[in-house]
C-alpha positions as CSV (number, residue, x, y, z in Angstrom):
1,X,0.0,0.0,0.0
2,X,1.2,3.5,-0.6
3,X,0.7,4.8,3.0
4,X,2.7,1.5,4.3
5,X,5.9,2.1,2.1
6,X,8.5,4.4,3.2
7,X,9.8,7.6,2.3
8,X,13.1,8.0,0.5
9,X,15.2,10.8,1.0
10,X,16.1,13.3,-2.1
11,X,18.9,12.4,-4.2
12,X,22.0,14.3,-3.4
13,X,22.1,15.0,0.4
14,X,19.8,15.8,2.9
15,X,19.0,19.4,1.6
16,X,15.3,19.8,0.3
17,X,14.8,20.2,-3.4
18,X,13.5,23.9,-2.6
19,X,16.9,25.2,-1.6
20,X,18.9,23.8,-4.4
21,X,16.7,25.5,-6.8
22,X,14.4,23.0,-8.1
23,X,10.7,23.4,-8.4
24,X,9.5,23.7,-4.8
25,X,7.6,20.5,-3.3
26,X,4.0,20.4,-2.7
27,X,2.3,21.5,0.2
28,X,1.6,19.6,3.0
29,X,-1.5,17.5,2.2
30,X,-1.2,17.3,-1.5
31,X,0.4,15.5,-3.9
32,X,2.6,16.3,-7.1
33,X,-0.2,17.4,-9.6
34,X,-1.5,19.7,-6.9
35,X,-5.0,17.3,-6.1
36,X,-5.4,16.4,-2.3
37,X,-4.1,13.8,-0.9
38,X,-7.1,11.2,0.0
39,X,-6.6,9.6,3.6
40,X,-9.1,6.5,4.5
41,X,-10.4,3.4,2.1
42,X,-10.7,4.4,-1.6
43,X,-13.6,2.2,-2.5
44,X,-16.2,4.3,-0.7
45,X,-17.7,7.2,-2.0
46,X,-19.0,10.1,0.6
47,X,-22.5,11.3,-0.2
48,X,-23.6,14.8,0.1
49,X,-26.6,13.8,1.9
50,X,-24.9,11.4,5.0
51,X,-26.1,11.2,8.4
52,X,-24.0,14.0,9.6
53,X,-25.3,17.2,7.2
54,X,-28.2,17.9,9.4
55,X,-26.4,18.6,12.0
56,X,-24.2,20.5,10.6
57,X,-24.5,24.6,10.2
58,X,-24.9,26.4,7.1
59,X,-23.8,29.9,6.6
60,X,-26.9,30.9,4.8
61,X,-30.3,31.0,6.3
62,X,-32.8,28.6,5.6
63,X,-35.3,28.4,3.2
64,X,-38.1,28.7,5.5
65,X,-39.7,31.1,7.6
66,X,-39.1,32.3,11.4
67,X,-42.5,30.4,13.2
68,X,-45.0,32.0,15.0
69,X,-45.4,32.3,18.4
70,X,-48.2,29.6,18.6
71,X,-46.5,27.3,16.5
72,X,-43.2,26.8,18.9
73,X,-44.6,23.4,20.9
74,X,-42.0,21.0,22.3
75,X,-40.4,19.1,19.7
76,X,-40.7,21.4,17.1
77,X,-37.8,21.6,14.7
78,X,-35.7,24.5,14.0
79,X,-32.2,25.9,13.0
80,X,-31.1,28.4,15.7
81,X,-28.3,31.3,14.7
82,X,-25.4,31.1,17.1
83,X,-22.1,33.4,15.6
84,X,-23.6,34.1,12.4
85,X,-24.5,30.1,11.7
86,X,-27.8,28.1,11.5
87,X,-27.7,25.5,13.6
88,X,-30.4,22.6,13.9
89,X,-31.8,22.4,17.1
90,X,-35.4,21.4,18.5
91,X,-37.5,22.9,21.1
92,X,-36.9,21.2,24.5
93,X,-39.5,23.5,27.2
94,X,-42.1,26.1,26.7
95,X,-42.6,28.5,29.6
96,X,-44.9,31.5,28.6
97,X,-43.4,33.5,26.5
98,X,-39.8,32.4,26.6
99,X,-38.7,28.3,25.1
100,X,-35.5,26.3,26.1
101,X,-33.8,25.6,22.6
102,X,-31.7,22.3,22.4
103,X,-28.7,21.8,19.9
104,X,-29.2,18.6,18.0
105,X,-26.2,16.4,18.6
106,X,-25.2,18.4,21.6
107,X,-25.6,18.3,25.6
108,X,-28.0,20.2,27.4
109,X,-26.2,22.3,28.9
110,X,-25.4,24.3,25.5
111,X,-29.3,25.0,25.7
112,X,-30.6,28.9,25.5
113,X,-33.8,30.1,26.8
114,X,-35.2,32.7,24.3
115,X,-38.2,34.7,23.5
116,X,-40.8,33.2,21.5
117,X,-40.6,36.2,19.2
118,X,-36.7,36.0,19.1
119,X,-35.5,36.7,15.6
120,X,-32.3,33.9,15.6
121,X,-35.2,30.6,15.1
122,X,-36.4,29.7,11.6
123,X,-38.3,26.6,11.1
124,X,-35.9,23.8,10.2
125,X,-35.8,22.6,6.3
126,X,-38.2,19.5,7.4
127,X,-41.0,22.1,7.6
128,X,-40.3,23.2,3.9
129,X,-42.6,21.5,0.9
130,X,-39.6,20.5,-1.0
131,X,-37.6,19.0,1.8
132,X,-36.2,15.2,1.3
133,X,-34.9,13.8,4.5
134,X,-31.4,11.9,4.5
135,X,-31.2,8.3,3.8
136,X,-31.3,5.8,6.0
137,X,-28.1,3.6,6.1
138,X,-28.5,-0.2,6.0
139,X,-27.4,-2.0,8.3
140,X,-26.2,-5.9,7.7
141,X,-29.3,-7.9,7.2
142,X,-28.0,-12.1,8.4
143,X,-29.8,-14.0,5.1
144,X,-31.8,-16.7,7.0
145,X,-31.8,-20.4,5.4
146,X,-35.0,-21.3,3.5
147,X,-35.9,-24.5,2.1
148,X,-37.1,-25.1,-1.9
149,X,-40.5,-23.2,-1.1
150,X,-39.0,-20.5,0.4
151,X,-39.9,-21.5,3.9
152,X,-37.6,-20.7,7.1
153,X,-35.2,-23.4,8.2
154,X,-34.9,-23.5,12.0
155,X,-31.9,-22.3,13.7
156,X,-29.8,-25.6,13.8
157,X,-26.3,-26.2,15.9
158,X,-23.4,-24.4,14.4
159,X,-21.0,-26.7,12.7
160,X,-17.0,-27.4,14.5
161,X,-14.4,-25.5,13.3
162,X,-12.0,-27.8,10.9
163,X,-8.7,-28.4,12.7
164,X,-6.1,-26.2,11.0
């Protein structure tokens, strides 16, 4: 594997190739061509959509509207701005006019109480018409034995290991 085998050191001394005049090496974290260098297994392709980007902020605000007053119950959805990002986060207590606002993904104790009528809560994306929620991922599914019509076979005794 590439990230097993070792480095070699330049030809002609220890001096790196940008003091002897030669073109200067890349910078840390890329490779010769200038493309990043890609850490981790190579057969698996990130999505866009995985189980982390909800919880994540986004700079811009989103395409929804700030609720109404009536409309902030407990467990309603939202993305709260904290330091000019929108941050998901979900109603946790209603007292009068003022609601405890949870981070999603975070302890309680990062919870603010705000006014119902505060202008840093939008209603999260999932309120929106267009909104598609993030995949599921699969987990491993064990095939269970059927016989020729397809019915169940019981659970039988696992077979000895072979002596190696």
């Amino acid at each position: 594997s590439q990230f097993l085998s070792r480095r070699d050191p330049p030809a002609g001394g220890s001096a790196p190739a940008a003091a002897s005049g030669d073109a200067p090496a890349p910078a840390a974290g890329a490779q010769a061509d200038g493309q990043p260098v890609r850490y981790g297994p190579l057969d698996v392709e990130l999505q866009p959509k995985d189980q982390l980007r909800p919880l994540l902020p986004t700079w811009n605000p989103p395409p929804t509207r700030p609720p109404k007053p009536e409309e902030l119950d407990v467990s309603t959805r939202l993305r709260f701005k904290l330091e000019d990002r929108w941050w998901a986060a979900t109603v946790r207590t209603v007292d009068g006019d003022k609601v405890r606002v949870g981070y999603d993904g975070w302890p309680s104790r990062h919870d603010e109480w705000v006014g119902r009528d505060s202008d840093r809560m939008y209603l999260h994306e999932s309120a929106h018409a267009d909104y598609v929620p993030p995949p599921v991922p699969q987990r491993y599914q064990r095939t269970t034995p059927t016989d020729e019509e397809g019915n169940p076979l019981p659970a039988g005794p696992r077979p000895p290991r072979p002596r190696v």
